[in-house]
N, C-alpha and C positions, 0 to 999 in steps of 0.2 A: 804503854803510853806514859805512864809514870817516870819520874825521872828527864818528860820532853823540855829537850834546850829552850824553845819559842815559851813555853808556859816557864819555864825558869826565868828566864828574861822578862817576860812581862810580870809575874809576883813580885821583883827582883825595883823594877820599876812603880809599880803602882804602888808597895809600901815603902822602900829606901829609896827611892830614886829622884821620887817629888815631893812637893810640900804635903803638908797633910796623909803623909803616911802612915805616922804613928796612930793618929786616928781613926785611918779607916783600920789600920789592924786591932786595934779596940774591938769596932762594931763588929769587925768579922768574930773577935775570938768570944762576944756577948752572943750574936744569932748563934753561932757552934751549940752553947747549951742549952739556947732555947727561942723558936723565932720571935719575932719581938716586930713593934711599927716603929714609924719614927719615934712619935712622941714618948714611950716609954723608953727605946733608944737614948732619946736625948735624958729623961731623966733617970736611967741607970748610970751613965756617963757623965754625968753634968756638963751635959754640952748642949750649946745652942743649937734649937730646934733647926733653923738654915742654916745650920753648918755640918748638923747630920744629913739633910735633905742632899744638899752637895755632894755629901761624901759617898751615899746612898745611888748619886746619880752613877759616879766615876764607877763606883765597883759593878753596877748592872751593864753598863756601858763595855766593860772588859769583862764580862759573862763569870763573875764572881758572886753572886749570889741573885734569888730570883723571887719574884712576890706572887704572894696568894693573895685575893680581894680586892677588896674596890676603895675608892675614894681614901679616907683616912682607917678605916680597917684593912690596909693591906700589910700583912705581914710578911718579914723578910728571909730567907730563907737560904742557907750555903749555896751554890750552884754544885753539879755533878762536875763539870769540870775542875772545880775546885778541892772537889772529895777525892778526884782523882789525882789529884796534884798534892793533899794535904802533907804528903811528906817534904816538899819544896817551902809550903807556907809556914810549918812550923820549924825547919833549917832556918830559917828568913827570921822568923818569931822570935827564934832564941841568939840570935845574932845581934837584932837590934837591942833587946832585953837587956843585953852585956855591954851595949855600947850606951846607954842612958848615963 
């Protein structure tokens, strides 16, 4: 499964391809070392609270990462597809890194 073109395409898209990508590859490579909710999200980042919420939406939305709890303790969690993928997200990761 590693290596799958469809998940290449879509990493490919959700972080270079639209707006707001470099951010959600932020949050993803923050949950990597450790789950986190929004609101700590936003302030390891320094980003606005609705604009991690958004970002937060897109990547669940595309089965990138997945929440444990309720209300505002949910925390956010890589997905298994993504774990399975992580050698495409970090190709991706250090591609944009070099293009800043």
């Amino acid at each position: 499964m590693a290596n799958d073109p469809d998940a290449k395409r879509l990493l490919w898209f959700v972080f270079a391809g639209s707006r707001g990508g470099l951010n959600r590859l932020k949050i993803i490579s923050k949950i990597r070392e450790t789950p986190l909710n929004i609101n700590q999200l936003s302030k390891e980042l320094g980003m606005d609270y609705k604009g991690i919420q958004h970002h937060i939406k897109v990547l669940e939305k595309n089965n990138l990462i997945t929440s444990v709890g309720e209300k505002y303790g949910v925390a956010y969690f890589i997905s298994t597809f993504l774990e399975v993928n992580m050698e495409t997200f970090e190709e991706i990761e250090g591609k944009l890194d070099k293009s800043k």
